[in-house]
C-alpha positions, -999 to +999 in steps of 0.1 A: +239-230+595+236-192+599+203-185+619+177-165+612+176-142+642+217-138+641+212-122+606+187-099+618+202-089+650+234-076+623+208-059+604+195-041+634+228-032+649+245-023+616+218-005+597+190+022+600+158+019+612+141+029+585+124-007+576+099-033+598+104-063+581+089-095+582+111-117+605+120-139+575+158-139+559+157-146+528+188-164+506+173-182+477+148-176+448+135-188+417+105-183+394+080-173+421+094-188+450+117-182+477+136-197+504+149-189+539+183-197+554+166-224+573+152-240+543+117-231+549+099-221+513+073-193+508+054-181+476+064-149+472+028-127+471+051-095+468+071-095+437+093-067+456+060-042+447+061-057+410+099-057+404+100-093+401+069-099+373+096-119+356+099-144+387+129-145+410+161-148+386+148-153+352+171-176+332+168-151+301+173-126+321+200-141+343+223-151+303+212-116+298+234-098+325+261-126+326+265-123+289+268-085+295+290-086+326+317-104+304+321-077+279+315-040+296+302-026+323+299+014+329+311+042+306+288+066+322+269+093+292+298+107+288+305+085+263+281+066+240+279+027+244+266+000+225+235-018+246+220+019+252+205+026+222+189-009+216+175-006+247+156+028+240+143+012+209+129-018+223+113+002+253+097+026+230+079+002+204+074-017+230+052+010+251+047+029+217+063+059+221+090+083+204+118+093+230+127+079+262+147+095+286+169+062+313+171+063+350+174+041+378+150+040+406+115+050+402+118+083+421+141+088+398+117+083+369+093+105+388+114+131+393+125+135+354+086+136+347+085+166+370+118+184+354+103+179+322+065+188+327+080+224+346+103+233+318+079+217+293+055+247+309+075+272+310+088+264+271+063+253+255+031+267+270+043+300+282+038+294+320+055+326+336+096+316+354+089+297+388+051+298+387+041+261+374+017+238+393+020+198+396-012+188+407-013+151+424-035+130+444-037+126+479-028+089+491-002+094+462+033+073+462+058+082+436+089+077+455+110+090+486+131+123+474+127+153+492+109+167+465+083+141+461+079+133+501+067+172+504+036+162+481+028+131+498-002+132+527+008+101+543+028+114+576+052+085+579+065+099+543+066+138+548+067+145+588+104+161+594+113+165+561+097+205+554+098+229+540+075+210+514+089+218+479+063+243+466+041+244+427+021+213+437-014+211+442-032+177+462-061+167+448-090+137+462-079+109+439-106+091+415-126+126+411-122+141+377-146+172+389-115+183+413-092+182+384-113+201+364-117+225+395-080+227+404-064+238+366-055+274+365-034+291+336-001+278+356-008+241+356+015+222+338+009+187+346-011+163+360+008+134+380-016+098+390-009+065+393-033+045+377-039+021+406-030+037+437-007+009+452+005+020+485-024+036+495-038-002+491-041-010+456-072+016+452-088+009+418-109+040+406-140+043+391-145+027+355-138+055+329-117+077+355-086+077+335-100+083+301-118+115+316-087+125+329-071+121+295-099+143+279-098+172+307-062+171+308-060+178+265-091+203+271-066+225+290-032+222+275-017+199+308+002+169+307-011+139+318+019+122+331+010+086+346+030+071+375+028+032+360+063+022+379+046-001+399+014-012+372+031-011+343+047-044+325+018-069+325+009-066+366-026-055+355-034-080+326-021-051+298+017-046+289+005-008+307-029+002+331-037+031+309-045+007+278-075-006+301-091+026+288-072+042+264-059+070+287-029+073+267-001+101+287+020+121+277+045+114+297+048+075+311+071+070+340+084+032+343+105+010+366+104-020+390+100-053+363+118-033+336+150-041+355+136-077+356+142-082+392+179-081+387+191-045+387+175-010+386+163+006+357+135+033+354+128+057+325+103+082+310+089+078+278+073+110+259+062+125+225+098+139+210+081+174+208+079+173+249+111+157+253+130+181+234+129+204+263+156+187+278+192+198+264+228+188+267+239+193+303+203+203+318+194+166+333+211+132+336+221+105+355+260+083+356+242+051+358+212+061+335+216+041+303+245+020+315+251-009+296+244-041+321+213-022+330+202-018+290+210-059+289+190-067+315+156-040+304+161-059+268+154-090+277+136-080+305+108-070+280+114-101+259+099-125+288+073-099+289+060-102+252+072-136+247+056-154+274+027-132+273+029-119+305+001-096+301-024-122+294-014-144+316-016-119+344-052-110+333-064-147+328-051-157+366-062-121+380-099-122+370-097-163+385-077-151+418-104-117+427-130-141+418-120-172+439-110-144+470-145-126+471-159-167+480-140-160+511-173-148+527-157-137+561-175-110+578-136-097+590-134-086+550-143-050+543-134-053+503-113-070+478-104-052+450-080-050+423-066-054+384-050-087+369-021-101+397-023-065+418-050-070+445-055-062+479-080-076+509-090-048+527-098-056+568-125-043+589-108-028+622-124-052+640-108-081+623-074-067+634-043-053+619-033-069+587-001-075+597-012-099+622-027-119+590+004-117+570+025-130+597+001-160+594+005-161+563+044-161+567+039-195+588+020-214+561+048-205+535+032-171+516+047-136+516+027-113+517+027-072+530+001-051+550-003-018+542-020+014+557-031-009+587-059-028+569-051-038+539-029-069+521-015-066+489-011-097+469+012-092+438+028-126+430+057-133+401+035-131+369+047-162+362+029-182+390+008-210+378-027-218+385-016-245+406+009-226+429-021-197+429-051-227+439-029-233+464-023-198+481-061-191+479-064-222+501-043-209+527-052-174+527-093-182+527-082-205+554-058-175+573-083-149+570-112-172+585-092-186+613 
């Protein structure tokens, strides 16, 4: 049997260092469980930051992309084929838009929401050539380009990687008077994540995002919402922004569309501010493709079908509720929306990663983040047995 440290040894020798990974090697999964190469099984409290709100290898999912494999598998956009357009369909009734625009990777995503608010302003609301604002948040996380790294105030992201891309402006997240402060006649676009989820799954003030949405119409911006990690059920609505009606203009997707399988990201718009993009001016080789439309498609039919977003909302409000009886004076906060929460340490408690490598030993996954804080963010499709049991073992990890 292949050992656990020989596995990681190769990965240290052979790849970057650009990971600190739990020393766990994982080589089997299902619904939301995983297993190591010893054998050893862990509930996995990560979903690979909501990618897998499906569970681990989906049997729809899985016929899905097998099905698929068997009859094509890239033809680039050079050339129209037959998955694509069912694809764009479903993904726009099902988040009730007109136009979608297919990527890969989040940043990806991200980064077509910035192309398109820019030429959007430029087009459409007369912002003079090379003179447009972004403004963001700081604690933000939309992704790792070079682009979106110059934005970011979290050092680890940005430090070495200058000169910062300019036309953004950094914000305090979760104050609407600093928006309203910050527009000028050459902002085009407001970028947020509804639930700030690196930064430690920071949860803003009730009726933050429906101000937004009225300050951001008030001025002619774009509210464009970062929902790659929220979106699809993990906050107990098929999107965060229907908590309050905050409806965007643009919505940037990801993670669970590609149902844990492969990558697929995509923003979805009004056709009026889509229609800025023309033949030749953005696009992607594996945007579109047609194992990745397979998998999106029935990717959203476990979604709706097994009412992922009430499910997640029913075992969030039960999981926040059964964490805050904790009662351990080493808890500074727990907070969070549906199956995204976090437990928030005092400093005197320790580092959190201390806890989730406790937690590793009594079989959950979990990951630390900004030194204090653990996420929890299991499969969506957890039951409320499997989740009685992990609030056993983390009330008793977090008292020890």
């Amino acid at each position: 049997m292949t050992k656990t440290q020989d596995i990681i040894d190769l990965d240290n020798e052979f790849g970057a260092h650009n990971y600190k990974p739990l020393p766990v090697v994982i080589s089997r999964a299902e619904g939301p469980w995983v297993w190591d190469v010893e054998g050893t099984r862990y509930l996995d409290c990560l979903s690979a930051y909501s990618a897998v709100n499906q569970g681990h290898r989906h049997p729809h999912i899985v016929r899905a992309i097998k099905e698929q494999l068997d009859k094509l598998d890239l033809t680039s956009r050079a050339f129209h084929n037959d998955v694509m357009g069912q694809f764009l369909k479903r993904l726009c009734e099902y988040a009730g838009f007109e136009v979608a625009l297919p990527m890969n990777t989040g940043a990806e995503a991200v980064e077509t929401g910035i192309k398109l608010a820019r030429k959007w302003g430029y087009e459409k609301k007369g912002i003079p050539k090379d003179q447009a604002e972004i403004i963001v948040c700081s604690e933000n996380f939309h992704g790792r380009t070079t682009t979106i790294v110059g934005f970011s105030t979290d050092p680890d992201a940005h430090e070495g990687y200058g000169p910062r891309t300019p036309g953004f402006r950094i914000i305090p997240y979760d104050d609407v008077h600093a928006l309203e402060e910050a527009i000028g006649p050459n902002t085009a676009a407001f970028l947020v994540e509804p639930i700030q989820g690196e930064a430690g799954v920071k949860v803003p003030s009730e009726g933050y995002l429906s101000d937004v949405r009225r300050v951001c119409t008030e001025n002619n911006v774009l509210l464009i919402l970062d929902e790659i990690q929220t979106g699809f059920c993990r906050t107990g609505k098929k999107f965060c922004f229907m908590h309050e009606n905050a409806r965007p203009d643009v919505l940037l997707v990801g993670k669970a569309l590609g149902g844990g399988l492969y990558p697929v990201s995509a923003a979805l718009a009004a056709r009026d501010k889509m229609e800025v993009f023309k033949p030749g001016t953005h696009g992607s080789t594996f945007g579109g493709n047609p194992i990745g439309a397979a998998v999106a498609i029935a990717a959203l039919d476990v979604l709706e079908n097994e009412k992922l977003d009430e499910r997640a909302e029913e075992l969030g409000s039960y999981f926040i509720s059964e964490l805050r009886k904790i009662g351990s004076s080493k808890v500074k906060e727990i907070r969070g929306k549906g199956l995204l929460l976090a437990v928030e340490l005092h400093k005197e408690a320790g580092p959190a990663r201390s806890y989730c490598s406790r937690l590793k030993e009594e079989g959950i996954l979990a990951k630390d983040t900004h030194g204090q804080t653990i996420r929890f963010a299991p499969p969506l499709v957890i039951d409320k047995d499997e989740l009685d049991w992990a609030i056993s073992v983390i009330s008793r990890v977090i008292g020890e």
